[in-house]
ROZA-429703 format. One record per atom (N, C-alpha, C): x, y, z; residue number from 1; residue in three letters. Coordinates in steps of 0.05 Angstrom, whole numbers, plus 32768, in hexadecimal, padded with zeros to 4 digits. Example, Ala and Ser with C-alpha at 12.3 -4.5 7.8 and 13.67 -1.06 7.14 Angstrom:
SITE      x      y      z   tido   base
SITE   8108   7F8E   809C      1    ALA
SITE   80F6   7FA6   809C      1    ALA
SITE   8108   7FBE   809C      1    ALA
SITE   8101   7FD3   808E      2    SER
SITE   8111   7FEB   808F      2    SER
SITE   8102   8001   809D      2    SER
This chain:
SITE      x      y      z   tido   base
SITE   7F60   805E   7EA3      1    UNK
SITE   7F7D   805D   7EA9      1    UNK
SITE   7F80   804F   7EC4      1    UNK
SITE   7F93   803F   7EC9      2    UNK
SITE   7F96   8035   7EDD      2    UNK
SITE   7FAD   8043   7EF2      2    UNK
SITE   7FA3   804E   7F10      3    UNK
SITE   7FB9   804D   7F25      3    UNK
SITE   7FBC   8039   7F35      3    UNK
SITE   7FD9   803D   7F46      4    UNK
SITE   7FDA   8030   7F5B      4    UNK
SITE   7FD6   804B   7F71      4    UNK
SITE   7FD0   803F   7F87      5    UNK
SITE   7FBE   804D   7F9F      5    UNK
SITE   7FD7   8038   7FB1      5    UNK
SITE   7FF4   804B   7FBE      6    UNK
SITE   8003   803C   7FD1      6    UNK
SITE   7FFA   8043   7FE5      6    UNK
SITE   7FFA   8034   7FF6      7    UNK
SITE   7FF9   803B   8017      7    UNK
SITE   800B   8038   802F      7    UNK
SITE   8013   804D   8034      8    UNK
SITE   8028   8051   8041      8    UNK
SITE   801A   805A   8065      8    UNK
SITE   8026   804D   8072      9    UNK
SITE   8022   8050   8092      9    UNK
SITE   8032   8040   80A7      9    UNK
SITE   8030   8048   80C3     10    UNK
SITE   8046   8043   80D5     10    UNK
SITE   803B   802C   80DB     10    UNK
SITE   8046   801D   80D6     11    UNK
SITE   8043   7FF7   80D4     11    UNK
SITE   8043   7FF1   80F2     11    UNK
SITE   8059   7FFD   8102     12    UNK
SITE   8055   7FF9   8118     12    UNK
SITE   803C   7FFB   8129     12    UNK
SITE   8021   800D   811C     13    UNK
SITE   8008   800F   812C     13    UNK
SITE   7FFC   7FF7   8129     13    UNK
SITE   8005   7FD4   811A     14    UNK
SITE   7FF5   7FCB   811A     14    UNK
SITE   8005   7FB3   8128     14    UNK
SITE   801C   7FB4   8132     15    UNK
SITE   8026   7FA6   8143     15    UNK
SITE   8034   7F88   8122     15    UNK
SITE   803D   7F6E   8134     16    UNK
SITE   8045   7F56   8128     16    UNK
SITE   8029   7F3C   812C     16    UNK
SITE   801C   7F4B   8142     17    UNK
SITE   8006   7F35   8140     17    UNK
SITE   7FF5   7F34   8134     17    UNK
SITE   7FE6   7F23   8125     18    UNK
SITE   7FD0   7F28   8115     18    UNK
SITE   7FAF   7F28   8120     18    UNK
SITE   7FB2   7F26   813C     19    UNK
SITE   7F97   7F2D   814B     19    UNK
SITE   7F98   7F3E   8153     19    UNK
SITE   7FAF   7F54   814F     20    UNK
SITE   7FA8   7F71   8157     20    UNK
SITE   7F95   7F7B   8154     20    UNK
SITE   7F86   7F83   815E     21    UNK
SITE   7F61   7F96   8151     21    UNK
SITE   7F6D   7FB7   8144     21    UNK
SITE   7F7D   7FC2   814F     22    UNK
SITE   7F81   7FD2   812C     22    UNK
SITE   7F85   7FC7   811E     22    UNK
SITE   7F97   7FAE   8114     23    UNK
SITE   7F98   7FB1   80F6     23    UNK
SITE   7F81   7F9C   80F3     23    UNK
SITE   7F6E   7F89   8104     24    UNK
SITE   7F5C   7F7C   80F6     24    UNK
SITE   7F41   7F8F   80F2     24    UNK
SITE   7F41   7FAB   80F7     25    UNK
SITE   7F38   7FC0   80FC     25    UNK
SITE   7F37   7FCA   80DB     25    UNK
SITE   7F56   7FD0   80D3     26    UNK
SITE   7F57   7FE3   80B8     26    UNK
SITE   7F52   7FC7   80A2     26    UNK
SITE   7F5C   7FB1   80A4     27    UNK
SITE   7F5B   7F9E   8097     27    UNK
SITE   7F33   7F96   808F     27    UNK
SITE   7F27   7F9C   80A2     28    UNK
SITE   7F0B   7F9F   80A8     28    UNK
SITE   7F03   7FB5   808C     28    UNK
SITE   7F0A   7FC8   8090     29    UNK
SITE   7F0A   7FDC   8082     29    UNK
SITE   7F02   7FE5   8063     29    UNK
SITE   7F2A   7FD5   8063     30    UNK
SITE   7F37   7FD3   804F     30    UNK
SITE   7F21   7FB6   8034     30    UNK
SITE   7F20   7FAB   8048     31    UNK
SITE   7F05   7F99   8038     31    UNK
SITE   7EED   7FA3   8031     31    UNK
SITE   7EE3   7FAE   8040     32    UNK
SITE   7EC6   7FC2   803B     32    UNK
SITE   7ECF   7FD4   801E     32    UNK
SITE   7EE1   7FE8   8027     33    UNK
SITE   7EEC   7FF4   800F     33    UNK
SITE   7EF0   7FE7   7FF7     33    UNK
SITE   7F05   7FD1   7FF6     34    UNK
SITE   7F02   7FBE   7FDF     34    UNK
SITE   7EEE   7FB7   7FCC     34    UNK
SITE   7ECD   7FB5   7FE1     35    UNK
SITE   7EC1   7FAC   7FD9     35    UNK
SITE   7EAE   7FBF   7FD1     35    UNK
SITE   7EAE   7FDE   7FD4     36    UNK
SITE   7EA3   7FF2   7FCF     36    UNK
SITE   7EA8   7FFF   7FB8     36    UNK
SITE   7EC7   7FF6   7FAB     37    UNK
SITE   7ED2   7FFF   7F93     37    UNK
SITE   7EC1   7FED   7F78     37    UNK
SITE   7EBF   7FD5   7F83     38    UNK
SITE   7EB2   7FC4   7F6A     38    UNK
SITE   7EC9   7FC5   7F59     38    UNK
SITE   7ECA   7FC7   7F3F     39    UNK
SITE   7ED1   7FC0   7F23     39    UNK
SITE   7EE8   7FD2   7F20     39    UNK
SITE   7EE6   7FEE   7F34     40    UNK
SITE   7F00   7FFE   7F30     40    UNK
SITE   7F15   7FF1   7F37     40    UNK
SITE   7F0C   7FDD   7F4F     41    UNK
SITE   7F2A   7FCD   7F57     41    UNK
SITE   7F39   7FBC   7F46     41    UNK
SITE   7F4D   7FC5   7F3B     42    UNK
SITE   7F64   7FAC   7F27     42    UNK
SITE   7F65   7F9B   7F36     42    UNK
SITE   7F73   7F9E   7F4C     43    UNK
SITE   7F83   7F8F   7F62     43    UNK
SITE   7F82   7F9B   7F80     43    UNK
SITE   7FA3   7F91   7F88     44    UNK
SITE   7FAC   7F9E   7FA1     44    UNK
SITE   7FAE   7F8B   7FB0     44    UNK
SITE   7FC0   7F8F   7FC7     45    UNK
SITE   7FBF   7F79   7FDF     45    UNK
SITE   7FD4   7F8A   7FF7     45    UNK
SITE   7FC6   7F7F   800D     46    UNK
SITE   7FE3   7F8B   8027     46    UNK
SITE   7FF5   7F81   8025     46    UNK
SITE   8009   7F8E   8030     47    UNK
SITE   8026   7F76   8031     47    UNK
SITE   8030   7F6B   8046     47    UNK
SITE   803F   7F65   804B     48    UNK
SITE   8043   7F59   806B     48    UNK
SITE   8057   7F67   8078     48    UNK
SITE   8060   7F6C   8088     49    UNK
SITE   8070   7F85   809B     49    UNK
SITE   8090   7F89   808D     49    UNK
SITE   80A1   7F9B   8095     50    UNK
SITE   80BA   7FA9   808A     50    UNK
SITE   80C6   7F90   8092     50    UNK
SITE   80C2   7F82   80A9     51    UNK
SITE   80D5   7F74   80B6     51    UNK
SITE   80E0   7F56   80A4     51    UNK
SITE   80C9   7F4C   8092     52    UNK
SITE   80CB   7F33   807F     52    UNK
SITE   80CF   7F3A   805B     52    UNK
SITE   80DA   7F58   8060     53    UNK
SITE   80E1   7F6A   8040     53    UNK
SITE   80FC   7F5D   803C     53    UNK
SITE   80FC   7F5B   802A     54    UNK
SITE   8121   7F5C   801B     54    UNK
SITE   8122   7F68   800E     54    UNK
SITE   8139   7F76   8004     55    UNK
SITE   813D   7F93   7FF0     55    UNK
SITE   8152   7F85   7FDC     55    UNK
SITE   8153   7F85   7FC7     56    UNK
SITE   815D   7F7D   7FB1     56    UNK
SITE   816F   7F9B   7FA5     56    UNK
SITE   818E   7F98   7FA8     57    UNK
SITE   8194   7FBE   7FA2     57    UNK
SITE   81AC   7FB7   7F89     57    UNK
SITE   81AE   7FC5   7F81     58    UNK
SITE   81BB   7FC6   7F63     58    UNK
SITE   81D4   7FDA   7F5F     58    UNK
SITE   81EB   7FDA   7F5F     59    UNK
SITE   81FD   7FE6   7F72     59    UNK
SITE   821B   7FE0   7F59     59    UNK
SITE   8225   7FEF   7F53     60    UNK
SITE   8244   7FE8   7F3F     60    UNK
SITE   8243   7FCF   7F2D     60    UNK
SITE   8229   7FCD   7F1C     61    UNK
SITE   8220   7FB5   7F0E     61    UNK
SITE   8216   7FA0   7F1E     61    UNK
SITE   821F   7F99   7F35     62    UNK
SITE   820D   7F7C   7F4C     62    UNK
SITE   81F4   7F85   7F55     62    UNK
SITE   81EE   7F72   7F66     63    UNK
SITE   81D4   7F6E   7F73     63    UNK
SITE   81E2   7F5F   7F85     63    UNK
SITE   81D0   7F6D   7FA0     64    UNK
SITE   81D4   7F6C   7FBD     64    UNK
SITE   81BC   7F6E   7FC6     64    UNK
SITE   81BB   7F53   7FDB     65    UNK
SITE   819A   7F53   7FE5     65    UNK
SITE   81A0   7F5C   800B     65    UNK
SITE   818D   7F65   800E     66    UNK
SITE   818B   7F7A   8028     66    UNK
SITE   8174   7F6A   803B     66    UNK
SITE   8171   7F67   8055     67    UNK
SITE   8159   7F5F   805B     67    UNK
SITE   8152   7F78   8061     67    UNK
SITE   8138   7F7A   806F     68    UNK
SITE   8127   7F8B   8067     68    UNK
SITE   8129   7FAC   8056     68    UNK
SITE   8113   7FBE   805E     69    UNK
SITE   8118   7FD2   8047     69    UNK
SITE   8131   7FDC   8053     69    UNK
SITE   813F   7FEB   803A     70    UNK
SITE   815B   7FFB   803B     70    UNK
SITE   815A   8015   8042     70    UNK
SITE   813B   8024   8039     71    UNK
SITE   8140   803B   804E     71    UNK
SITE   8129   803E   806B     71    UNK
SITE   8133   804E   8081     72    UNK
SITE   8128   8050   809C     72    UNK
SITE   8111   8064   8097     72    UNK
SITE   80FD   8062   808F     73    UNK
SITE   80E8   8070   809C     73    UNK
SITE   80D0   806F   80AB     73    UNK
SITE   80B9   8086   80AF     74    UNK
SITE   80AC   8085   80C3     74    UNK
SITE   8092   8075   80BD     74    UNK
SITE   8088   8072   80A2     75    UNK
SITE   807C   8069   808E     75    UNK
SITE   807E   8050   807F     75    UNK
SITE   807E   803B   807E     76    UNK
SITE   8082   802A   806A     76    UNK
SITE   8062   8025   805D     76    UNK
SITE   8068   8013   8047     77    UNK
SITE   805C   8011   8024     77    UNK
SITE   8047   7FF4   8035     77    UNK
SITE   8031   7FF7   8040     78    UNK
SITE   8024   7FE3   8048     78    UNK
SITE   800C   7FD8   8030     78    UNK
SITE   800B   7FE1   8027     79    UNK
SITE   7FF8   7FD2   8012     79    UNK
SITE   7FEF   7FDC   7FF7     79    UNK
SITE   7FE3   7FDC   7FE2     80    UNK
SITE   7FDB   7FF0   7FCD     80    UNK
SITE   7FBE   7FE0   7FC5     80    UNK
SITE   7FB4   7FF0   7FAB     81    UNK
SITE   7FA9   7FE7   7FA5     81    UNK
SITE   7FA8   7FF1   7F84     81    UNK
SITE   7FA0   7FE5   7F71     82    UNK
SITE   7F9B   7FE9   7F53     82    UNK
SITE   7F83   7FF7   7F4C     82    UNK
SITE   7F7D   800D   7F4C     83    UNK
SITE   7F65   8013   7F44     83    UNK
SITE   7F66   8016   7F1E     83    UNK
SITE   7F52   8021   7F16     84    UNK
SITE   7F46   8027   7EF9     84    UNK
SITE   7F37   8042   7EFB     84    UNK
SITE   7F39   805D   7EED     85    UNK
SITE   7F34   806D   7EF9     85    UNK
SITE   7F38   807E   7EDB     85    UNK
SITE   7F1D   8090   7EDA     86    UNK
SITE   7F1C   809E   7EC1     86    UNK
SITE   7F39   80B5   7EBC     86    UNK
SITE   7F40   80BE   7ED5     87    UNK
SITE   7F55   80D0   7ED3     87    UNK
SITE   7F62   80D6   7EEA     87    UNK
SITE   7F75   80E8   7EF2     88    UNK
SITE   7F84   80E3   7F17     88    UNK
SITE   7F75   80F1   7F28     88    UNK
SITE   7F5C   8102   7F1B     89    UNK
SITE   7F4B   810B   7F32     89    UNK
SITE   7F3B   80F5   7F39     89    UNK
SITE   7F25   80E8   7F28     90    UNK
SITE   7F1A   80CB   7F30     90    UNK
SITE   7F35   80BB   7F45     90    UNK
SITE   7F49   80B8   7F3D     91    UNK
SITE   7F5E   80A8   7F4A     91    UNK
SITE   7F64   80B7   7F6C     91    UNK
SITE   7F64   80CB   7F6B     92    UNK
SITE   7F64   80E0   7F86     92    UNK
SITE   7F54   80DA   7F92     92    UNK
SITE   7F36   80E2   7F85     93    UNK
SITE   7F18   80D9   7F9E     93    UNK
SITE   7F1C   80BC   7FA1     93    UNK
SITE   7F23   80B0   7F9A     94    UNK
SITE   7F25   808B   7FA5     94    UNK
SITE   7F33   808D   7FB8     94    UNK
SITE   7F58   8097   7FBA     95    UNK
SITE   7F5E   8097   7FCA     95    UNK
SITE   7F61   80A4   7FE3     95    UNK
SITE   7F4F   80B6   7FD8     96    UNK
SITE   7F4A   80C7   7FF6     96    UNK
SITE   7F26   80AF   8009     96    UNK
SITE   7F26   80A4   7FFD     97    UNK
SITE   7F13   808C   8009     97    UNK
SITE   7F24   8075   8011     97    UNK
SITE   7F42   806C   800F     98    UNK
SITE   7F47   805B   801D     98    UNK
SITE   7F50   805E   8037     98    UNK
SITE   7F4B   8047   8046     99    UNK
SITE   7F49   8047   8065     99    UNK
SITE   7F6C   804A   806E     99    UNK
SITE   7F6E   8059   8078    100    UNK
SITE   7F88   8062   8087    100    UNK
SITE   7F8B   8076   809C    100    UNK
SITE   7F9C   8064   80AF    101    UNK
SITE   7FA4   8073   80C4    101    UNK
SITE   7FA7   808D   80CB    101    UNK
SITE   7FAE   80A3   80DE    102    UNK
SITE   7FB6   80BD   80DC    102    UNK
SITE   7FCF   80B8   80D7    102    UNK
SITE   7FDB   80CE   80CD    103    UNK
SITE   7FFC   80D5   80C9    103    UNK
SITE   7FFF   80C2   80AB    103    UNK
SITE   7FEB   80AF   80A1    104    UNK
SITE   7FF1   8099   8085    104    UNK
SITE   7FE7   80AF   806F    104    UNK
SITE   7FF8   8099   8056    105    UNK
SITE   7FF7   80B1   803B    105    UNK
SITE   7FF0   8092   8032    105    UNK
SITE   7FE8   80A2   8012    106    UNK
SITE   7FE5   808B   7FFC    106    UNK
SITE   7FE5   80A5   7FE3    106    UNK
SITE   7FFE   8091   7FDF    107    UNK
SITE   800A   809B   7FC2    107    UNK
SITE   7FF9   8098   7FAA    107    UNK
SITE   7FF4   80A5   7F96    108    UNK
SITE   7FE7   809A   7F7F    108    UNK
SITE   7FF8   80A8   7F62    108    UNK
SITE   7FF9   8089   7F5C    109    UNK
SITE   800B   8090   7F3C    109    UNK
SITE   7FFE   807D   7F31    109    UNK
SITE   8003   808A   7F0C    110    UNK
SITE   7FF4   8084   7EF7    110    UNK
SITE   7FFF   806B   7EF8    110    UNK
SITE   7FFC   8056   7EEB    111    UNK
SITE   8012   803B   7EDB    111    UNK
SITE   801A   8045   7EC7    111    UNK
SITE   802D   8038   7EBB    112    UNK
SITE   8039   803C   7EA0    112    UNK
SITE   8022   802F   7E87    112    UNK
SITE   8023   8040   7E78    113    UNK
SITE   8008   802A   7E5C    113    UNK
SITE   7FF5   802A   7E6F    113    UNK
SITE   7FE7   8031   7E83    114    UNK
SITE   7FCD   802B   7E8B    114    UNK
SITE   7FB7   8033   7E87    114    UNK
């Protein structure tokens, strides 16, 4: 069955520059890990900060586009990844092995048909 493994953390610890050494730190990591999963990995990729998001919202039949995300939190959705995973406990111990900050979560939900 396939999950996604979201990763949610305060974006702000890694700053706008990309020579920051935390995030070329977790990004370090995050590759090792990648490469420790082998064949469980579907996919996945980071995303790039709240600040270059657009929100696409659906509202009295229209669509209205927003720049960045529409709601304020302490957390935003920085990367995921696709695993393959006999069941959501296999899917659990994976993600309790990805590299994340203190105070970061990573969500894990089944796919649909997966």
């Amino acid at each position: 069955m396939k999950y996604a493994l979201l990763i949610y953390e305060n974006e702000s610890l890694y700053g706008s520059d990309k020579n920051n050494p935390a995030l070329q730190e977790i990004v370090a990591k995050h590759m090792s890990f990648s490469q420790d999963l082998g064949p469980k990995r579907v996919g996945g990729a980071g995303l790039a900060g709240t600040h270059l998001a657009t929100t696409v919202r659906s509202a009295n039949g229209s669509k209205t586009v927003h720049d960045g995300p529409f709601a304020e939190t302490k957390e935003q959705l920085g990367g995921f990844y696709l695993v393959e995973a006999a069941d959501l406990d296999e899917a659990l111990e994976i993600a309790k092995r990805v590299p994340l900050q203190p105070g970061g979560a990573i969500e894990v939900r089944p796919l649909l048909g997966g």
